[in-house]
C-alpha positions in Angstrom: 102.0 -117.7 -43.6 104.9 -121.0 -42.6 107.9 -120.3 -43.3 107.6 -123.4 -45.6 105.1 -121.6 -47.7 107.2 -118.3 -47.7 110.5 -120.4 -49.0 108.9 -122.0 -51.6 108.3 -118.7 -53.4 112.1 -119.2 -54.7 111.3 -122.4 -56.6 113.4 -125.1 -55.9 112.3 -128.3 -53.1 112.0 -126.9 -49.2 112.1 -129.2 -46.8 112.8 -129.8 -42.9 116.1 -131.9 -42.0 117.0 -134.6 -43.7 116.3 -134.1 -47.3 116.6 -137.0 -49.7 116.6 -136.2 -52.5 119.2 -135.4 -55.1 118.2 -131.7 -56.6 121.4 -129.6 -57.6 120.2 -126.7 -55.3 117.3 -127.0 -52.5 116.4 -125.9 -49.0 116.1 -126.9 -45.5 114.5 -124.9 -42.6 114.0 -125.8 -38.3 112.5 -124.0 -36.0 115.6 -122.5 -33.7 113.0 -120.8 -31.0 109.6 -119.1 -30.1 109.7 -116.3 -27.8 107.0 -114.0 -26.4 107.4 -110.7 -28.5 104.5 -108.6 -27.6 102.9 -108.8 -24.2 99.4 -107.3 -23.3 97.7 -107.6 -20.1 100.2 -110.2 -19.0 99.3 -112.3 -21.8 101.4 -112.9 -24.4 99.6 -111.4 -28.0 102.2 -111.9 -30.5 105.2 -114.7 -30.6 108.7 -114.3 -32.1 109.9 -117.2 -34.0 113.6 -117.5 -35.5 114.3 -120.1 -37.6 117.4 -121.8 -39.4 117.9 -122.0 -43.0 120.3 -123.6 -45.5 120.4 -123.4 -49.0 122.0 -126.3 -50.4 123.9 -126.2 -53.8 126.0 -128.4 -56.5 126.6 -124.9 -58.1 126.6 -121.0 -58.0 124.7 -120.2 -55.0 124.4 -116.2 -55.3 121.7 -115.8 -57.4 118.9 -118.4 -55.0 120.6 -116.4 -52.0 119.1 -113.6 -53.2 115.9 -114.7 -54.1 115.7 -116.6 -50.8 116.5 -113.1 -48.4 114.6 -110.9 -51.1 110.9 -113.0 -50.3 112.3 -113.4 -46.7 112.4 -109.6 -46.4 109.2 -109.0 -48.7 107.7 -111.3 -46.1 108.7 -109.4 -42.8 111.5 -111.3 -42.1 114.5 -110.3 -40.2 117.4 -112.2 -42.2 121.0 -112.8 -41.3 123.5 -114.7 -43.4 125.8 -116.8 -40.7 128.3 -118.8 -43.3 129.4 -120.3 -46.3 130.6 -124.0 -45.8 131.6 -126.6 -48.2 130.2 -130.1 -47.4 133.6 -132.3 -48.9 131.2 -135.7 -48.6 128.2 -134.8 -50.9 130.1 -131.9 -52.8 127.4 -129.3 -51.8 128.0 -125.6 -50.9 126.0 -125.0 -47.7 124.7 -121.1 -47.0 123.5 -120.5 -43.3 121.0 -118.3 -43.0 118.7 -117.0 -39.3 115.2 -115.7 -40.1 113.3 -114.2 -37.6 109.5 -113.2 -37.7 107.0 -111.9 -35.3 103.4 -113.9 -35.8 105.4 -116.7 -37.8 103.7 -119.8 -38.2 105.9 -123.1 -37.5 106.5 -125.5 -40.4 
């Protein structure tokens, strides 16, 4: 399943870099790396992929954190929260997330 598909579980707009839209809270994702994971017969069988995430939001950002590691998780997901920074231009909250999967589909 894409990590697209997986995020959009959580309800609000998932998108790649750069959304333009004006939702009060969404998402953005981008493929960070791929990396052989399991090897068999010198042929690479399954392939890690970590990805970056940010949840964007105007307001309280706890509750879609939640959700968001919560159907990462349920999803075999390997989830670490980086950060928490304020964007002073477009008055968003930004939430840095890693996910990483093995078998992950891109996009």
């Amino acid at each position: 399943m894409s990590i697209r598909t997986v995020l959009s579980e959580v309800g609000v707009p998932v998108r790649r870099p750069d959304y333009k839209g004006n939702a009060a809270q969404y998402i953005t994702y981008q493929m960070l790396g791929q990396t052989g994971a399991i090897w068999a017969e010198s042929t690479e069988a399954e392939t890690g992929t970590e990805f970056m995430i940010n949840i964007w939001s105007k307001t309280d950002w706890t509750q879609l954190l939640t959700a968001v590691k919560q159907t990462l998780l349920r999803n075999r997901y390997r989830v670490t929260v980086l950060s928490e920074v304020f964007e002073k231009e477009d008055g968003y909250y930004r939430v840095i997330l890693e996910a990483s999967c093995i078998g992950a589909h891109y996009g």
